[in-house]
N, C-alpha and C positions, 0 to 999 in steps of 0.2 A: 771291536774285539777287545777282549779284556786283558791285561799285562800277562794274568798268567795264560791262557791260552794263548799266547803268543811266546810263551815259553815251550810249553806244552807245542806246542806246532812247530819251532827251532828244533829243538828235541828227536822231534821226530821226522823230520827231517835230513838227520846221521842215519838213520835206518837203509842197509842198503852201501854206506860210505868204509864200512870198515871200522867206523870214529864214534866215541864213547863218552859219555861226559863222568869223571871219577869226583865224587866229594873226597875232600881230605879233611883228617882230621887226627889228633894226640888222645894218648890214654895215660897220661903219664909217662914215669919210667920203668922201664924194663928192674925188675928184680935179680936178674943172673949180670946184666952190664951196667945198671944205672943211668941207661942214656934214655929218652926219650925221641921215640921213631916216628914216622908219620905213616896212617895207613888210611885205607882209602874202601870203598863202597859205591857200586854202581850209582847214581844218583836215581835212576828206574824202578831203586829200590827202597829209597827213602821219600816217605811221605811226608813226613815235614820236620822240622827242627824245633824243639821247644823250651823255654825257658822250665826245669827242673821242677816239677810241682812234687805235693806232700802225696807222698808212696803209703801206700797203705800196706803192711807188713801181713801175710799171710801163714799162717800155723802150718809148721810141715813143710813149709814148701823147699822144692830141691834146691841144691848148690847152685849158687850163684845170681838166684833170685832175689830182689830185693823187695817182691809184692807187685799191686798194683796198681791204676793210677782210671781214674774216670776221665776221660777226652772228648768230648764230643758224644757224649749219652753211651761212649763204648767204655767197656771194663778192660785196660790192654796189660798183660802181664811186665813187668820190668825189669832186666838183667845187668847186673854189672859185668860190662864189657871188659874195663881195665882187669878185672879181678879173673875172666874168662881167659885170658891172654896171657896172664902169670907179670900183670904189670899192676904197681903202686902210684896212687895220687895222693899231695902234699894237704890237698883239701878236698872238702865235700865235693860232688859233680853239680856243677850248674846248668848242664844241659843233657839232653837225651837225642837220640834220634830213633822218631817212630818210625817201623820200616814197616813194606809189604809185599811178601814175595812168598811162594807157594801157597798163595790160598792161605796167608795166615797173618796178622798184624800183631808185633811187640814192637818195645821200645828198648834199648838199650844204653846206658849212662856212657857220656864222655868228659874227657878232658875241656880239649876246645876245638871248634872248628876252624879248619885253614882258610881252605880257597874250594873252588872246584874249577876240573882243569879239566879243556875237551883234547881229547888224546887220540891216536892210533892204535890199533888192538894187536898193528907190528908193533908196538914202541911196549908192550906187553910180555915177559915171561911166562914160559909155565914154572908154578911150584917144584917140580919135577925136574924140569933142565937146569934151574939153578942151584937144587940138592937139598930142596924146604920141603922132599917130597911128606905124606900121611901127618901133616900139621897143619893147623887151621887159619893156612893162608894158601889161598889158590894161584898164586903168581905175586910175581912183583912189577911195579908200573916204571918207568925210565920219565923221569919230571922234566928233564932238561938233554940237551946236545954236547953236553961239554963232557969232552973225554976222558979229562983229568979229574972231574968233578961231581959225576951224575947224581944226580940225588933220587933213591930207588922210592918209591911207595910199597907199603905190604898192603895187596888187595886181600880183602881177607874171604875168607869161602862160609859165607852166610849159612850154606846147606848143614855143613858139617858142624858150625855153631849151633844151630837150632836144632841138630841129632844131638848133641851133646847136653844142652840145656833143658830137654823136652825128659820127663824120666820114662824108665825105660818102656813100662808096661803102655806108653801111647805113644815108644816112635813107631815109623815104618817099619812093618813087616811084611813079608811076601809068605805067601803059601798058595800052591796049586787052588783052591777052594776060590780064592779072588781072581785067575787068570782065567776057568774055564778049561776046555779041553785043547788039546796039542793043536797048536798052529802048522798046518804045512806048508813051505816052500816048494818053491821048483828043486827040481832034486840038482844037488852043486851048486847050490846058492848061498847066501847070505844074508842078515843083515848085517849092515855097519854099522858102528855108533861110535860116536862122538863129545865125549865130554870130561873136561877139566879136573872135575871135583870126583874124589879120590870117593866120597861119601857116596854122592850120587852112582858113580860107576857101578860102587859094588852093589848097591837096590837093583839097579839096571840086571847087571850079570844074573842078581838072584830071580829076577821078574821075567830075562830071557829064557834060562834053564828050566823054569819053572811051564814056561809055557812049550819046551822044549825046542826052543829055535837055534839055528845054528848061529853064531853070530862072530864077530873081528870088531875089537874096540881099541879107539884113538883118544887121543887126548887134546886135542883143537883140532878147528874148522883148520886149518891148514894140511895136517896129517894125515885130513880125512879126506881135502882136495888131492893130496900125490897122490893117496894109496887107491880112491875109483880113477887115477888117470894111469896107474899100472895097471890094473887090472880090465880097465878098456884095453889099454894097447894088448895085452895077453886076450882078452877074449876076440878080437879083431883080429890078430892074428891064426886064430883058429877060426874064422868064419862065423865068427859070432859076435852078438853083443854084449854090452853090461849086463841087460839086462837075463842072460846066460851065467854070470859071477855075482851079482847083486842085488837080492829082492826089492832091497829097501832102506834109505836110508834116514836112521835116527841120530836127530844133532839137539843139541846144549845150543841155547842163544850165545852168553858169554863165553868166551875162549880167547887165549892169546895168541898172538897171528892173524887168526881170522875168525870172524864172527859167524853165526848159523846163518844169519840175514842172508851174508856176502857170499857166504858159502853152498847154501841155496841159490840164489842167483844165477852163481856159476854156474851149476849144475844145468837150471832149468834153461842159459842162453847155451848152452851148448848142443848141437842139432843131434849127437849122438848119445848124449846124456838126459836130454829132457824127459825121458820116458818115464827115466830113473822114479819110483815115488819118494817122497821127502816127509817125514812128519817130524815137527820139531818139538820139543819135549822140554820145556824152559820153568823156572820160580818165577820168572817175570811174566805175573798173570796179568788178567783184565781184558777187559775191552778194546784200549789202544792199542796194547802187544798183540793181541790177535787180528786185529786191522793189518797190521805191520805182516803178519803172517801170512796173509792173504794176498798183501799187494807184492810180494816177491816171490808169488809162486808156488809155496807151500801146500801139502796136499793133505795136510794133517796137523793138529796141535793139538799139546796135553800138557796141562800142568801138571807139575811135579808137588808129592809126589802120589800116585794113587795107580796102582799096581791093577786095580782092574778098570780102570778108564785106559792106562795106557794098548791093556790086552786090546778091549772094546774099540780102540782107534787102529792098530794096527791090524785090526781082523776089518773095518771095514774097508782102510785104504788098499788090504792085498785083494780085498774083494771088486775093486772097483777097477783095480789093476788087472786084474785074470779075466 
């Protein structure tokens, strides 16, 4: 077996643990404090690290692009990151990192890279409970134990960077026309949803409405574990089940607290839960991510984002469910 698939297979491996492996890395300094911070990036989502090649400069092109670059027979667009972020470097960027997540491949300029550090997805903030809510950092990471000392990571929310750098007339949009006609539930139902990025929520919200579903959304797999374990106990209490309060639940892979993996899981080992359907709705595409998907249970997957594959998956898991 060859080193990196023995990476590749460690890796994947955490699927199911709760535990995450975060690249770190500098962008410079911050422009409003002058200090230079560490932020960090699923590593599931970076494809490889590369020594800074010559960018080819494109006419027109939006804010914060710096052109393109040939890789491997691919033409991949290039962004300055520091510059995306409202932070300055003292020199040229000697490195990039090409990523790949929703079905799309860029690269993005940095400073330098740290370390990558395999973490807990408790040892994880949301954006939102630390007051970074509708900015383009989806949480912050806790690097160390020391109380007096912590050293935070800014994870940053890729989704909402690549809304923002994409111009306007090709980002995501939803309109009834891609979802098809009105999805129905059991009547007093639900879907739940589940996810982090403030970007993604609101496609979500636009793609449920659209399709006319009733729906309750959370902000991590943890939120989303209390709230179907209230809502069992209140339907049990009335003589019924979840699946009397919950059609169906749609979860985010990354989340702070707990993961979609973990969180499915739960769901499916539990004897009064397992009925539950699950489709999980993740940027972390591919072939291994949906492996992963399948070996925990999962009753659906859709990469984000595409508003009528999402419709097209949820109409066939409620059909398979009924």
């Amino acid at each position: 077996m060859s080193p990196s698939q023995n990476v590749v297979d460690d890796r994947s491996s955490l699927t199911g643990t709760n535990r995450f492996e975060l690249l770190l890395f500098r962008l410079g300094t911050n422009v409003g404090s002058g200090q230079s911070e560490l932020y960090g990036i699923n590593v599931l989502k970076v494809r490889e690290i590369v020594t800074m090649p010559t960018v080819t400069a494109v006419a027109g092109a939006p804010k914060f692009s710096l052109g393109v670059v040939q890789l491997r027979d691919q033409v991949i667009p290039v962004f300055d990151l520091p510059g995306i972020v409202g932070n300055k470097l003292d020199n040229p960027p000697t490195l990039m990192l090409v990523t790949e997540f929703g079905r799309t491949t860029q690269a993005f300029t940095v400073e330098s890279v740290d370390d990558i550090v395999r973490l807990d997805w408790n040892d994880v903030i949301s954006a939102e409970s630390s007051g970074t809510s509708q900015s383009l950092v989806s949480s912050m990471a806790k690097l160390d134990d020391s109380a007096d000392n912590t050293r935070l990571a800014q994870v940053l929310d890729v989704e909402a960077i690549l809304q923002m750098v994409t111009p306007e007339k090709d980002r995501h949009q939803v309109d009834a026309k891609q979802v098809g006609d009105e999805i129905v539930l059991k009547p007093g139902t639900i879907v739940l949803v589940a996810d982090d990025s403030f970007v993604a929520r609101a496609l979500l919200e636009q793609a449920l409405k659209a399709m006319k579903l009733p729906y309750e959304m959370v902000k991590s797999g943890r939120e989303a574990w209390d709230r179907l374990n209230v809502l069992k106990a209140a339907a049990e209490a009335e003589g019924k089940t979840i699946l009397d309060k919950v059609s169906l639940m749609l979860t985010d892979l990354e989340m702070p607290e707990m993961d979609g993996f973990t969180l499915t899981r739960n769901i499916k080992q539990d004897a009064r839960m397992r009925a539950l359907p699950v489709v999980i709705h993740s940027s972390l595409s591919g072939s291994a991510n949906e492996d992963h998907v399948r070996s925990v249970g999962a009753d659906g997957y859709v990469a984000k984002f595409s508003a009528e594959e999402l419709a097209d998956t949820l109409r066939k898991v409620l059909a398979r469910q009924a």
